[in-house]
KOLLUM-317575 format. One record per residue (C-alpha): residue number from 1; residue in three letters; x, y, z. Coordinates in steps of 0.05 Angstrom, whole numbers. Example, Ala and Ser with C-alpha at 12.3 -4.5 7.8 and 13.67 -1.06 7.14 Angstrom:
2
SITE    n  res    east   north      up
SITE    1  ala     246     -90     156
SITE    2  ser     273     -21     143
! end
This chain:
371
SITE    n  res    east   north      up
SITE    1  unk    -688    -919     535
SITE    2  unk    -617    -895     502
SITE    3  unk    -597    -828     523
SITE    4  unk    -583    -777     462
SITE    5  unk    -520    -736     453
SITE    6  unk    -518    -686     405
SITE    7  unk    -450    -667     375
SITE    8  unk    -458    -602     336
SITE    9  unk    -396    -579     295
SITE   10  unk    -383    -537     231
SITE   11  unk    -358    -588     184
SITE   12  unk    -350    -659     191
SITE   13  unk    -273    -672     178
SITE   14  unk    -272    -635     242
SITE   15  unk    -309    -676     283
SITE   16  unk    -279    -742     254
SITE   17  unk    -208    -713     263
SITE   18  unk    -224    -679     342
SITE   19  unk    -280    -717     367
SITE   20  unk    -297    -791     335
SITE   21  unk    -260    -821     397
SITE   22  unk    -317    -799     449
SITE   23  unk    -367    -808     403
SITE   24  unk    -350    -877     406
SITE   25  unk    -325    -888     474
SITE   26  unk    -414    -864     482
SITE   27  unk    -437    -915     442
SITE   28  unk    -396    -959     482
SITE   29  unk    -428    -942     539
SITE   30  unk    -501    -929     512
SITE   31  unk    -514    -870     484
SITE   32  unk    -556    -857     420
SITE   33  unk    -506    -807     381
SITE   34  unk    -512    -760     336
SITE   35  unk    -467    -709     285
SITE   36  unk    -501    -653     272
SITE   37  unk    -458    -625     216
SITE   38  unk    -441    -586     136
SITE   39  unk    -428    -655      92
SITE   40  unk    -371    -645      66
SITE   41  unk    -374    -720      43
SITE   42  unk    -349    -751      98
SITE   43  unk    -423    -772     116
SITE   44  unk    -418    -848      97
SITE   45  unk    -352    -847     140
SITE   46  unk    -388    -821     200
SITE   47  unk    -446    -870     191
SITE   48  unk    -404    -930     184
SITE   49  unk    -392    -923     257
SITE   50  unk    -453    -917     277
SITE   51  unk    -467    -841     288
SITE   52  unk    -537    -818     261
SITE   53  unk    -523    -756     208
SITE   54  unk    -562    -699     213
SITE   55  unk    -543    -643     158
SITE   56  unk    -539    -571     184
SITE   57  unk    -521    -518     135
SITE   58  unk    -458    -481     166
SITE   59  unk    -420    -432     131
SITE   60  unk    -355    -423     171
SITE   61  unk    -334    -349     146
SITE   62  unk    -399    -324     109
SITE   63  unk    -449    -282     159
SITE   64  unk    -515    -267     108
SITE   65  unk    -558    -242     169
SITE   66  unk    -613    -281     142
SITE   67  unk    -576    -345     119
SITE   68  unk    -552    -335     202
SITE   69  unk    -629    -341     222
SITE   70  unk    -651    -407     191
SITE   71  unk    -584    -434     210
SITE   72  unk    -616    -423     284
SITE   73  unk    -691    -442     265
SITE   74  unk    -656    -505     232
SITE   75  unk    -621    -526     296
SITE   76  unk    -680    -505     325
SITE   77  unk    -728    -560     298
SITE   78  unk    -675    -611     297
SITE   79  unk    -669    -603     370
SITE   80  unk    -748    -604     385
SITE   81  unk    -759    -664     328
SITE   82  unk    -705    -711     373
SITE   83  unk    -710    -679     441
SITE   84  unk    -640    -701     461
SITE   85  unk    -603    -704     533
SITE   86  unk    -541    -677     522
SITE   87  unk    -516    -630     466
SITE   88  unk    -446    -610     452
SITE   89  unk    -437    -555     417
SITE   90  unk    -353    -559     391
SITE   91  unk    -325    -488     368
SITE   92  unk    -352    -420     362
SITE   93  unk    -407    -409     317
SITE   94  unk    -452    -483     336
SITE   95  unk    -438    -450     420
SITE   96  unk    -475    -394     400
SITE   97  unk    -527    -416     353
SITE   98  unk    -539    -482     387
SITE   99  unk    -545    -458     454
SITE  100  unk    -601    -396     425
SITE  101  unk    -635    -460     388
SITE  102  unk    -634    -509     458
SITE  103  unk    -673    -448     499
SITE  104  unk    -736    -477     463
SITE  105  unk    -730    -545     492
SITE  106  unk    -778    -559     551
SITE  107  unk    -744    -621     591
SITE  108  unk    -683    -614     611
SITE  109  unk    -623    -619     569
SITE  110  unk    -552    -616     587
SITE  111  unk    -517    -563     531
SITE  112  unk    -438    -570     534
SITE  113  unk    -402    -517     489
SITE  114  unk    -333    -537     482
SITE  115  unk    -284    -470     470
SITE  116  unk    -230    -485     426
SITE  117  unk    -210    -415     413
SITE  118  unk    -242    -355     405
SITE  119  unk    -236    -347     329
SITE  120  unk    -206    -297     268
SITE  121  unk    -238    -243     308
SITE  122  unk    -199    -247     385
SITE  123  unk    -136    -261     349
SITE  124  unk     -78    -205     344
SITE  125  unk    -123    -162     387
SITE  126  unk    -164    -146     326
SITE  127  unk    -213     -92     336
SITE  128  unk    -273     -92     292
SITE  129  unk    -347     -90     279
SITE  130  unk    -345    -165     280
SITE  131  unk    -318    -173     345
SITE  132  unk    -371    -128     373
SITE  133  unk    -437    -164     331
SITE  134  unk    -397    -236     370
SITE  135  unk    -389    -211     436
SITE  136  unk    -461    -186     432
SITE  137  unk    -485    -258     407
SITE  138  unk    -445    -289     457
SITE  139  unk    -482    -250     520
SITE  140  unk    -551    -267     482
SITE  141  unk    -527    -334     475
SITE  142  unk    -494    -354     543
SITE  143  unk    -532    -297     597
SITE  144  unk    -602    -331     600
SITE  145  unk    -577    -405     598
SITE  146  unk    -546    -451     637
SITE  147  unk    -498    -482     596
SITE  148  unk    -432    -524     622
SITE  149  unk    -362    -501     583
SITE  150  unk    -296    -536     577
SITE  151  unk    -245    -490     557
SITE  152  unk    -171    -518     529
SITE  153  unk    -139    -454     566
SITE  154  unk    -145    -414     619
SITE  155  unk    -133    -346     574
SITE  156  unk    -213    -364     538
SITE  157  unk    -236    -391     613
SITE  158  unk    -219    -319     632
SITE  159  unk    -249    -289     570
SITE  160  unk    -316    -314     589
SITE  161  unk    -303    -300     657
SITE  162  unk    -305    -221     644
SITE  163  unk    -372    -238     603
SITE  164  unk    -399    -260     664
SITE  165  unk    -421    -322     641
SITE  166  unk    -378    -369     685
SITE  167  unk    -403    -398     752
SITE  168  unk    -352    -438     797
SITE  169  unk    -386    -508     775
SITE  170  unk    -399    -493     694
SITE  171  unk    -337    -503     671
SITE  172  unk    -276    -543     662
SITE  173  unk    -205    -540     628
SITE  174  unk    -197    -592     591
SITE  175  unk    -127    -586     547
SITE  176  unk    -143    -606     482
SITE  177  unk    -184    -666     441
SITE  178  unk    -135    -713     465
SITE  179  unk     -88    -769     433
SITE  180  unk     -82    -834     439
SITE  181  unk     -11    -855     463
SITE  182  unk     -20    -918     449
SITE  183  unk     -30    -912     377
SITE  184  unk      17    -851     373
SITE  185  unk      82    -885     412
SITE  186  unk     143    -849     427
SITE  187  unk     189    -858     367
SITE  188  unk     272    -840     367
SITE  189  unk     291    -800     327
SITE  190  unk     309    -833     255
SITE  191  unk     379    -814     218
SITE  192  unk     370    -779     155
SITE  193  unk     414    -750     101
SITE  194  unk     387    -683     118
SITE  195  unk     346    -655     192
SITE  196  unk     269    -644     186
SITE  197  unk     232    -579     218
SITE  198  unk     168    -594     210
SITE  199  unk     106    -543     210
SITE  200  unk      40    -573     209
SITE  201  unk     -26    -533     199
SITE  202  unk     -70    -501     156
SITE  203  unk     -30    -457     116
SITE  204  unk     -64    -383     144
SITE  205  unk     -23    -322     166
SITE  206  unk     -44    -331     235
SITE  207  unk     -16    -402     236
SITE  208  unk      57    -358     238
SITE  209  unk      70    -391     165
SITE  210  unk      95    -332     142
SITE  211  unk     147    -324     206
SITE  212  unk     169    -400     192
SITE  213  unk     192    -374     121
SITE  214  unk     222    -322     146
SITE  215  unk     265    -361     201
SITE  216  unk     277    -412     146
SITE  217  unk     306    -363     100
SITE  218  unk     346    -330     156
SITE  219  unk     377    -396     167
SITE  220  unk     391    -414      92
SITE  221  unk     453    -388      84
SITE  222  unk     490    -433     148
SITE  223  unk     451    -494     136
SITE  224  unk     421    -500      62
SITE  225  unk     430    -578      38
SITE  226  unk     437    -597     121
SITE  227  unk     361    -576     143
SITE  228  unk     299    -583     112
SITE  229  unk     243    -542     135
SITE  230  unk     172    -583     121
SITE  231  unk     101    -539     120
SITE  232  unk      39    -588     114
SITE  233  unk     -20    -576     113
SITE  234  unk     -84    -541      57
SITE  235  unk    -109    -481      36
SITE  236  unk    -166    -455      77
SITE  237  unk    -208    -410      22
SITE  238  unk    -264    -395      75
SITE  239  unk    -215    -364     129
SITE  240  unk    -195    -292     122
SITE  241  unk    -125    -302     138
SITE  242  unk    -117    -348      78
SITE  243  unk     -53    -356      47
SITE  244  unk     -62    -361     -32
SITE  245  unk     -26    -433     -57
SITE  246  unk      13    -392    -124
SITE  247  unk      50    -354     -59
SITE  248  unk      59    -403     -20
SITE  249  unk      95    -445     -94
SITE  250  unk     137    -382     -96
SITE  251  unk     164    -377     -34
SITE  252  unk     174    -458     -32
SITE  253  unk     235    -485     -70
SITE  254  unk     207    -558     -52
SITE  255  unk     274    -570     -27
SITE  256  unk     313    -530      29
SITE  257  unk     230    -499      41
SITE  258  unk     173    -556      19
SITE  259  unk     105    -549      23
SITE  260  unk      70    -607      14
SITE  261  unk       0    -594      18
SITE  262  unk     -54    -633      59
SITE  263  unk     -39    -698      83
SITE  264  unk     -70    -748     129
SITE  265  unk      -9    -797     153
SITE  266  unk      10    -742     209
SITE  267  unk      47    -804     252
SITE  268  unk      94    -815     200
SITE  269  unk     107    -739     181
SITE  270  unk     128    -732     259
SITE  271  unk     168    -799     270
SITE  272  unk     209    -768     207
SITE  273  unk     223    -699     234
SITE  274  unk     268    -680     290
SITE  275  unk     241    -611     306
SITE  276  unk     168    -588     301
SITE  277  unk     151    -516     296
SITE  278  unk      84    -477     307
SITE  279  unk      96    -397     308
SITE  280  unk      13    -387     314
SITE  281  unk     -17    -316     336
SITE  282  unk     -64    -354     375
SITE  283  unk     -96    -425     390
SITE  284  unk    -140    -465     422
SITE  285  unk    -106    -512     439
SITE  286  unk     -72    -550     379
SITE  287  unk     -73    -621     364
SITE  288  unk      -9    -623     322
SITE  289  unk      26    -607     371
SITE  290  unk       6    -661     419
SITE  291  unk      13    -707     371
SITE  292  unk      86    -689     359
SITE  293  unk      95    -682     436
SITE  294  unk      65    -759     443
SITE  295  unk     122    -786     383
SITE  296  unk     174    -739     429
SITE  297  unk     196    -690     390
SITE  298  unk     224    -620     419
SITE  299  unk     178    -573     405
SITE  300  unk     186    -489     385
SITE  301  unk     128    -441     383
SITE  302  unk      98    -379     408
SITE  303  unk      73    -357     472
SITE  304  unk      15    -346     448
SITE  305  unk     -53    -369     486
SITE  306  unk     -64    -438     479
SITE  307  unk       6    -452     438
SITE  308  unk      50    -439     510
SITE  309  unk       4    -489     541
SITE  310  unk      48    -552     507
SITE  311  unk     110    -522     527
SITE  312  unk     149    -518     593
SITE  313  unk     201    -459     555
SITE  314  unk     277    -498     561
SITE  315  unk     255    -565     582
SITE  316  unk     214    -601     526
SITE  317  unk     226    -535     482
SITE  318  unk     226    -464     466
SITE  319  unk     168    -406     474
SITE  320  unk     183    -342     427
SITE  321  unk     143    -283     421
SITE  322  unk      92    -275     369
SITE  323  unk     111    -255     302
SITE  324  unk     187    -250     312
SITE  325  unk     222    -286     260
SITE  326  unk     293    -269     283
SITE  327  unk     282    -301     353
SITE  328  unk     243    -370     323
SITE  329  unk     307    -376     277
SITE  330  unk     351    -375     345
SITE  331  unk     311    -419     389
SITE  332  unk     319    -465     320
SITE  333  unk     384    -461     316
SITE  334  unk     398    -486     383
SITE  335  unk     354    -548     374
SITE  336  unk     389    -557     302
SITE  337  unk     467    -551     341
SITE  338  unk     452    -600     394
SITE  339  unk     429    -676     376
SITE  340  unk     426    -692     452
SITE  341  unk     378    -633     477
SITE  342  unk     336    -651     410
SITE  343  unk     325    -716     451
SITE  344  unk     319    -697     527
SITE  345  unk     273    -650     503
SITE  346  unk     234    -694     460
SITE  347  unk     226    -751     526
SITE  348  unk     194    -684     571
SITE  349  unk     152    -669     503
SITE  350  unk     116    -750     511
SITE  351  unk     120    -739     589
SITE  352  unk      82    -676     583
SITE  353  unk      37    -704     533
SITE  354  unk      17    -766     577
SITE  355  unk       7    -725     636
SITE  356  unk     -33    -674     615
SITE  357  unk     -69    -688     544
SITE  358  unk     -71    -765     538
SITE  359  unk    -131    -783     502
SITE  360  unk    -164    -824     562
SITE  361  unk    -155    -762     599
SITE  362  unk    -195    -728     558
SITE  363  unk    -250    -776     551
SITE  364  unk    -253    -791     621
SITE  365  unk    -255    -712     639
SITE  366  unk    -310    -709     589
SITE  367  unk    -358    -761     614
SITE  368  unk    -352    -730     677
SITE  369  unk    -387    -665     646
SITE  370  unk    -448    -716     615
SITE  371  unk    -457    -761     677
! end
């Protein structure tokens, strides 16, 4: 009889952008999967691969107390209807709710919550009621239940650590979602009327989109018509640190500063930049980055948890602090002066990559967690 994995996740764009590849590489080698997920229509998608859907109600921002209970008597049933063998619960809220909702199963069931950041609340040291109400739900989630963790960086592992939920054989670091190298090939960089610094992410104030303006604009004035500095990525309504899109079309001149929204052909946007730029408050551990680390492009951002991961500071790229527009302009500026340490940095960027967050790493570390 098939083993069943459960993959639980917020929304399913998520889990076909992060996860797809070891949902697949398990129905390769058996396993009965899964998605547990909000449809945001990407259900058909998900199905055509052979993943069973299962439709969970998440709300990624909204907390109605009792909208938060059936959320957890939903997984709940789902979980005793299919009794599966492994669960993995991917980001914050499906840890916590999923791993309260597994306590009811009888047999044994592996639960793997994979931490890929701690959320709106742990970043910029916020202090609020929030953060209190999670840290509580975290203990009642995690104390009582053995439960296996992959972290992306050591700054969560040690997080969880001072909760007292970590045990020397529970957990694993596991730096990122992975990418496959094969399909994302190290590219030179391609001559251009004008050089591209590229910013890809959701546009939110804690992605540092605001500090990328800024260090654009300090740099306008010495290299307007020679630079173009790139943000893609959407709006994200349901996150608090939203930025709203008639600000972000008034800072934008769609020329020296271009947003260009949400787009899906992320190879291409990095084989046509020479510099890619991430000035977050704090990460997980971010895919774009790795996957402009596996074309080979030098890469500048903060050193921030999870962001200073991808970067060995001077040798495939810069680390500035958080929120300090005048120092992410510098570091910029010596990337934009110098073709030739654009390039050495951008080989150490792929040789970094490969090393460390290669996309059969990742699977292979994974598996090793199920089996």
């Amino acid at each position: 009889m098939k083993k069943k994995l459960f993959f639980v996740v917020n929304v399913d764009w998520f889990f076909l952008s992060h996860r797809l590849p070891i949902a697949l590489e398990a129905i390769r080698r058996g396993y009965d999967v899964y998605l547990l997920t909000k449809d945001t229509g990407k259900r058909q998608i998900v199905e055509s691969y052979g993943i069973k859907f299962i439709e969970i109600p998440f709300e990624r921002s909204k907390t109605n107390p009792l909208k938060e209970v059936f959320l957890i008597l939903k997984l709940r049933s789902v979980y005793l209807e299919h009794m599966p063998d492994i669960i993995h619960h991917i980001t914050l809220k499906p840890s916590i709710y999923g791993t309260i909702a597994s306590k009811s199963i009888e047999k044994p069931v592996k639960v793997v919550n994979a931490v890929s950041g701690l959320g709106y609340s742990f970043t910029d040291d916020r202090k609020s009621v929030g953060k209190v109400i999670l840290i509580k739900l975290l203990k009642l989630a995690f104390k009582a239940k053995a439960t296996n963790f992959i972290f992306q960086n050591p700054d969560d592992k040690e997080v969880y650590g001072q909760l007292d939920f970590l045990t020397p054989s529970n957990n694993v670091i596991i730096k990122g979602s992975g990418v496959d190298e094969n399909e994302f090939t190290y590219t030179p960089p391609i001559k251009k009327d004008r050089l591209y610094i590229t910013m890809l992410s959701r546009m939110l104030k804690d992605k540092g989109v605001m500090e990328f303006i800024d260090a654009a604009n300090i740099l306008r004035a010495q290299y307007e018509g020679q630079i173009k500095f790139i943000l893609v990525g959407g709006i994200d309504l349901e996150n608090p640190a939203h930025i709203k899109e008639a600000e972000l079309n008034a800072l934008c001149d769609g020329e020296y500063l271009d947003w260009q929204g949400f787009r899906t052909d992320v190879k291409h946007i990095y084989q046509q930049s020479d510099i890619t730029c991430l000035p977050s408050y704090r990460e997980g551990l971010p895919k774009s980055l790795i996957e402009a680390m596996a074309i080979g492009r030098p890469i500048v951002t903060t050193n921030a948890i999870g962001c200073k991961e991808c970067v060995d500071d001077r040798l495939n790229g810069f680390l500035v602090p958080v929120k300090s527009s005048k120092i992410l302009a510098e570091k910029l500026k010596l990337l934009i002066d110098d073709a030739q340490l654009r390039i050495n940095m951008g080989l150490k960027s792929r040789e970094k990559m490969v090393k460390e967050m290669s996309l059969a790493h990742v699977i292979s570390e994974t598996f090793k967690i199920y089996e």
